[in-house]
N, C-alpha and C positions, 0 to 999 in steps of 0.2 A: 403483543407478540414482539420479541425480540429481532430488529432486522437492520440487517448492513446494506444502506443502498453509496454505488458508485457512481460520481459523473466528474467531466470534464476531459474527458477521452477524447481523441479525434483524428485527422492527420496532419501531418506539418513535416516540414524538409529537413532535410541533416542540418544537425545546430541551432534548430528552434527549441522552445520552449511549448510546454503544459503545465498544468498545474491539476492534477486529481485531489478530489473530495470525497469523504466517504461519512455519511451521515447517521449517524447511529441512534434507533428509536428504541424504548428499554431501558429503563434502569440497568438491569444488569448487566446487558452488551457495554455500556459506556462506562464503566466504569477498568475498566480491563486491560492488560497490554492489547495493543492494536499492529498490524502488520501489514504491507503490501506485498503481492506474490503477483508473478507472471508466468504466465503460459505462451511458449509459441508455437506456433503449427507443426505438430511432430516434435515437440518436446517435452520435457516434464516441467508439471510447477515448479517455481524456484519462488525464492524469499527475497526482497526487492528491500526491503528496509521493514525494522521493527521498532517498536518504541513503548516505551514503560504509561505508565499511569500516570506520572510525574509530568513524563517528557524529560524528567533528568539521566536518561541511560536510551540509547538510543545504537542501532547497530544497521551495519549496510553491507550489499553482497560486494565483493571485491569489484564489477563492474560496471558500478555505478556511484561508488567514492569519490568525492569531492564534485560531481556531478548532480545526485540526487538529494533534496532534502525534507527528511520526514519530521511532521508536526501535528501537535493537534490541540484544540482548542475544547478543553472539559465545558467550560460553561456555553457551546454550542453544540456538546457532544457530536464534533467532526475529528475527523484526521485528514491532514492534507498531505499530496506527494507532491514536492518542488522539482521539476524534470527539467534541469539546460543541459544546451549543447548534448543533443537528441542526436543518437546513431540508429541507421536503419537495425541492428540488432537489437535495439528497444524496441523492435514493433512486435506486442503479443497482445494479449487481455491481462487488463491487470485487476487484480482482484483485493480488495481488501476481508482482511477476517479478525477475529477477536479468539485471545486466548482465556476463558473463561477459567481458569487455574493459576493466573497472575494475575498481579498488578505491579510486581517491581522487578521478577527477572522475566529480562526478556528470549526468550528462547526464539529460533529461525529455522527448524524442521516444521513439514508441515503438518505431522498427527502430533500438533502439539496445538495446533487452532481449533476449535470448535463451532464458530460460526463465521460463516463466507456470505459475502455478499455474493450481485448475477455477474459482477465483470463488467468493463469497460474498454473498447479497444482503443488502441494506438499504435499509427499506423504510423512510421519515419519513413519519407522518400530519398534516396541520394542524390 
């Protein structure tokens, strides 16, 4: 069975670092563009970063540019989220998911993912 599990969540103070993983079992999930999305408390998911099949095409929300960097490794089938200099407005559940209708464009709406992992929190303190 197809499943996106996420770790490496936690809490840490403004200007730290994380690093999320999202581990993908399946053939079919792993082969696919992959995405990170977050949710905060009384907000709507948003798209956090997306990325191709490749990793040659890769896209990020305006508020997390030159901050966040998305990767993933096919022959571990993971996708990893590089998180520095961590502002308390990154604190939500971030979720990774799989667009099961690509492998090379990457799209950043969310009824364009198919399979979601359970989420991972992270908390930023000030």
């Amino acid at each position: 069975q197809e499943q996106l599990v996420e770790s490496g969540g936690g809490s840490v103070q403004a200007g730290g670092s994380l690093r999320l993983s999202c581990a993908a079992s399946g053939r079919t999930v792993s082969n696919y563009v992959k995405a990170w999305f977050r949710q905060a408390p009384g907000k709507e998911r948003e798209v956090v970063a997306a990325i191709s099949w490749t990793g040659g095409t890769t896209r990020y929300a305006d508020s997390v540019k030159g901050r966040f960097t998305i990767s993933r490794d096919n022959a571990k089938n993971t996708v990893a989220l590089q998180m520095n200099s961590l502002k308390p407005e990154d604190t939500a559940v971030y979720y990774c998911a799989a667009d099961m209708n690509q492998r090379m464009v990457v799209h950043t709406t969310i009824r364009s993912y198919d399979y979601w992992g359970q989420g991972t929190q992270v908390t930023v303190s000030s």
